[in-house]
N, C-alpha and C positions, 0 to 999 in steps of 0.2 A: 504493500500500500504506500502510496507515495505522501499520506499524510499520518505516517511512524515514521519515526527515526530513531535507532539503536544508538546507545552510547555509552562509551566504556569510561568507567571509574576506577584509576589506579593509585597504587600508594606503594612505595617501597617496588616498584616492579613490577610487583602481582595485580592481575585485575582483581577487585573485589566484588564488583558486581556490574551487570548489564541494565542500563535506565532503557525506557522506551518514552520518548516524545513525539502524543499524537496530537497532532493540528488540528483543534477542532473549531477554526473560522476558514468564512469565506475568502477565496482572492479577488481584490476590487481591480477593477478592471477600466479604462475608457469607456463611458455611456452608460456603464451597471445601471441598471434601474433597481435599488432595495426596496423601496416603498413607493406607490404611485401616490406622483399630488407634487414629491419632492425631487428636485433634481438631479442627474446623473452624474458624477464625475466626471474632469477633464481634466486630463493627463496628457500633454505634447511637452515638447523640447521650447525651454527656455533659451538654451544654447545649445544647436546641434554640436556631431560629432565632428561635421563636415565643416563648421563655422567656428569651433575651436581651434580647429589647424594655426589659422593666422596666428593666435596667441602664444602657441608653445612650439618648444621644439621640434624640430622634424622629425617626425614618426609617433609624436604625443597627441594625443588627445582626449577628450573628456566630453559627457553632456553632461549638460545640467536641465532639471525636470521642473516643469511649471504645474502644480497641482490645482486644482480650483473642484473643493466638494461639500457640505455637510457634514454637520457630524456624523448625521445617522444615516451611515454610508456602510453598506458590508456588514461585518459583525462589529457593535459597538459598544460600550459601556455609558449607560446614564449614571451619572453622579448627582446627588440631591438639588443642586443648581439649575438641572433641567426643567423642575417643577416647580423650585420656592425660590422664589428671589436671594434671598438669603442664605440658602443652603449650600453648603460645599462645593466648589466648580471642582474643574479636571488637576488644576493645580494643587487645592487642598485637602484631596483624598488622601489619606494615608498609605503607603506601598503595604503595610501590613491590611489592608481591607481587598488588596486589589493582586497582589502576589503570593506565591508559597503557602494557598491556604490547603487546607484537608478539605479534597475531594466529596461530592458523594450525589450518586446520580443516581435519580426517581424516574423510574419505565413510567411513563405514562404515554406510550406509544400507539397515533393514532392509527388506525385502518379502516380503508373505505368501506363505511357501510356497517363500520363497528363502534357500537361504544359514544359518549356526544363530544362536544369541544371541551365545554367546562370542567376545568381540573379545581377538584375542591379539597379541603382538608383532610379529607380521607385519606388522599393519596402520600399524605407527610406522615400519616399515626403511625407513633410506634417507632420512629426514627430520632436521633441523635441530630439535630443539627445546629446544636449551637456549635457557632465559630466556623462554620464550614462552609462552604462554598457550594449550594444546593442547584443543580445543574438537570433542569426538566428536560426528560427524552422522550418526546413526541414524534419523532421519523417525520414532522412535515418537512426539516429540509430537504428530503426528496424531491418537493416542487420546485424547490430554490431555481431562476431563471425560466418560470412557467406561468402561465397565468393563472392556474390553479395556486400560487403560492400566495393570492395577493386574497383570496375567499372563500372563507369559511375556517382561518386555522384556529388553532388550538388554544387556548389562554386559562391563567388562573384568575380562581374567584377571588372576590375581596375577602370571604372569610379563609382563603387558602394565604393569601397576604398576612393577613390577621397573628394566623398560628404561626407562618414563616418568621413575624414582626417578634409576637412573644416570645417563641423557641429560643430566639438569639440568633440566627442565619449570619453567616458574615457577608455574603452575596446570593441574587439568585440569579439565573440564566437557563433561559429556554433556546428549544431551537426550532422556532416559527413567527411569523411574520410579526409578532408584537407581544408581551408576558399581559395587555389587557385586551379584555373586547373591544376593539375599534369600533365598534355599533354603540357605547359608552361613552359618551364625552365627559365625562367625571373622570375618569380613569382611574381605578381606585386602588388597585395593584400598583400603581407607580406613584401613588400619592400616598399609600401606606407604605410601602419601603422604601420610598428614600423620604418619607417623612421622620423615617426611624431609622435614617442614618445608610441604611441597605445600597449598597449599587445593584445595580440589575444592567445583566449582558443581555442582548437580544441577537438572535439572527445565529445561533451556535449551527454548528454542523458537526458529523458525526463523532456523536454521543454515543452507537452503539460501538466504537471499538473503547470505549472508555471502561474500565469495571465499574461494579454498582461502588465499591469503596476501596480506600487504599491507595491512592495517589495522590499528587500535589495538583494543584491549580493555579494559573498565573492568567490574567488578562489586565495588566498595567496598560494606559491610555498616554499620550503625550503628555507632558506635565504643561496643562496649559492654561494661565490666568482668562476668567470671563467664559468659560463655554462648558458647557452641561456633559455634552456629546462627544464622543471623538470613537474611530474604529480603534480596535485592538486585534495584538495576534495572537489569540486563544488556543491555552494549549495544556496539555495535563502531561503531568511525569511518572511517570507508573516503574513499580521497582526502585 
């Protein structure tokens, strides 16, 4: 799979053990449409390769990339900012909320013509997650670059918010088109946890090569003063 990566950990010589890093965001691409309504990235050459020549050396060259996108672009992290004026931007999250957390990923995988959208507190009973990083696997990224991705996905309730907010969660992250009901303008998933502090990742991708528990978690955002939103490159360390 080209979204693991093996990696060895040595000391004295000896390996001691083999880590596996699986990439579980999307690649942003030129034009990506993540969410309809909002714009698509644009991605060309500030400075081509071909228009660096003049600058350097002969046989040097370099581009430089002009980005222009949203935050919520790809797979992203909200930080409380996104919601309350006053709440934490991308700047003031702490790396301990947003990196190296404990794992632990909730099936809640949908299937055509099975089962409904609403994922409610049920689906957390009986689980640990204070401090951890609670990671919903719904299988909609499937549709990811489909028009099916943009209607009818999956999302938690406000009382699945609720018990996430209590528990103590250190993050949540699904992997479909938004963690509320877009039919919702309240949004109440996204107003109870990052009212309580929670980031929340959206738009994960394969979740099912992750185990249900026992790995790290990392989806750290650009450290950026004023903005709620930014992509990340989400990814668990397993072993």
């Amino acid at each position: 799979m080209d979204q693991v990566e093996a990696v060895t950990s040595e000391a004295t010589g000896a390996v001691e053990s083999i880590r596996r890093l699986i990439d579980v965001s999307h690649t942003i691409e030129n034009e990506l449409i993540t969410y309809r309504g909002l714009p698509a990235p644009v991605i060309c050459d500030y400075l081509s390769r071909e228009e660096s020549r003049r600058h350097y050396a002969p046989g040097t060259e370099f581009a430089i990339h002009k980005i222009e996108l949203v935050g919520n672009t790809g797979t992203y992290l909200d930080s409380p900012f996104h919601r309350y004026e006053h709440g934490r931007d991308l700047a003031a999250v702490p790396l301990a909320s947003v990196a190296d957390l404990e794992g632990l990923v909730v099936r809640a995988v949908e299937r055509d013509g099975m089962g409904g959208r609403a994922i409610g507190p049920d689906a957390f009973a009986g689980l640990d997650v204070r401090g951890k990083a609670v990671l919903v696997h719904t299988g909609w990224d499937r549709h990811w670059r489909t028009d099916r991705y943009f209607e009818g996905h999956p999302y938690l309730t406000a009382g699945a918010a609720e018990h996430l907010a209590r528990e103590g969660a250190a993050l949540v992250g699904i992997d479909s088109l938004n963690i509320d009901d877009t039919a919702d303008g309240a949004r109440p998933v996204h107003t109870i946890l990052l009212g309580a502090g929670i980031p929340i990742v959206e738009h994960l991708c394969n979740l099912g090569a992750l185990p249900d528990a026992g790995f790290r978690f990392f989806a750290p955002p650009v450290k950026m003063r004023g903005c709620g939103s930014f992509p990340v490159r989400a990814f668990g360390v397993v072993g």
